[in-house]
C-alpha positions as CSV (number, residue, x, y, z in Angstrom):
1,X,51.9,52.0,-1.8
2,X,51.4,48.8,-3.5
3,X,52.5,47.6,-7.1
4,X,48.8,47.4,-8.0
5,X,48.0,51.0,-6.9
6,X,51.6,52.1,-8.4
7,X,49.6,50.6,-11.6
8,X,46.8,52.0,-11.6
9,X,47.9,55.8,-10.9
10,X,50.5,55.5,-13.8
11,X,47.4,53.8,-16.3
12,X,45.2,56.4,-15.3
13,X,47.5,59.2,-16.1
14,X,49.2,57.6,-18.9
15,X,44.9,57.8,-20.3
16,X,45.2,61.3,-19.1
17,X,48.2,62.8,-21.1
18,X,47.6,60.4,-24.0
19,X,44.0,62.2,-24.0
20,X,45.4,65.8,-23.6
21,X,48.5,65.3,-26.0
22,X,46.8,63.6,-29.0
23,X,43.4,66.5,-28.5
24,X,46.1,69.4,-28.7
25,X,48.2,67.5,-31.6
26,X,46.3,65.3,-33.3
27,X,42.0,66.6,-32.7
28,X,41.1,63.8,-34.6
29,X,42.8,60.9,-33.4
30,X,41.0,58.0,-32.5
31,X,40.3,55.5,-29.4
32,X,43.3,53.1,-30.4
33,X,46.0,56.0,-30.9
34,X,44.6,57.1,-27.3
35,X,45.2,53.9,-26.1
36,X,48.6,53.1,-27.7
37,X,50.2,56.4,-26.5
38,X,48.8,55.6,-23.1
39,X,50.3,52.0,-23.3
40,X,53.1,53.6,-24.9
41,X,53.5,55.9,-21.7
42,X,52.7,53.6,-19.4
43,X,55.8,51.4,-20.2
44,X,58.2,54.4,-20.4
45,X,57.5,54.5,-16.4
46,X,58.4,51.6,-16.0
47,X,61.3,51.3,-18.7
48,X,62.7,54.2,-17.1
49,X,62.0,53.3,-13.2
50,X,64.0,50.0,-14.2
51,X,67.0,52.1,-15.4
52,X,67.2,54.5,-12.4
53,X,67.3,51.7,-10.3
54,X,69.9,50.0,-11.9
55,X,72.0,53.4,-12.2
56,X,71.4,53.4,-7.8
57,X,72.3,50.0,-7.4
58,X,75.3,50.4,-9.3
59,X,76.4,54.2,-7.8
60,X,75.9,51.9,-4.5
61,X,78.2,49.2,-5.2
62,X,81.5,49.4,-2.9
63,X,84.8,50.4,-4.9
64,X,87.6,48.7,-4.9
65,X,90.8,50.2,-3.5
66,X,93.3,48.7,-5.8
């Protein structure tokens, strides 16, 4: 998969689940609340796709044998 596509399936559900959260919690939350959880969602993924990375990158560095 691409970085676009990636994209698009995390916006899309990040709309979803901002939709479905704010409708069960909040019923009369606006447009710009849905939108600012999904945004809000949205960069989570990626904020925590960045971390589990770095964690992997690091847990692959050789050790040293001193």
């Amino acid at each position: 998969m691409t970085a676009y596509q990636i994209f698009a399936i995390r916006a899309v559900l990040g709309i979803v689940f901002a939709v479905v959260l704010l409708r069960f919690f909040f019923p009369g939350a606006g447009i710009v609340y849905i939108a600012g959880l999904g945004i809000f969602l949205v960069g989570m993924a990626y904020i925590t796709e960045a971390w589990r990375r770095k964690r992997r990158a690091k847990e692959r560095e050789p050790k040293s044998s001193s």
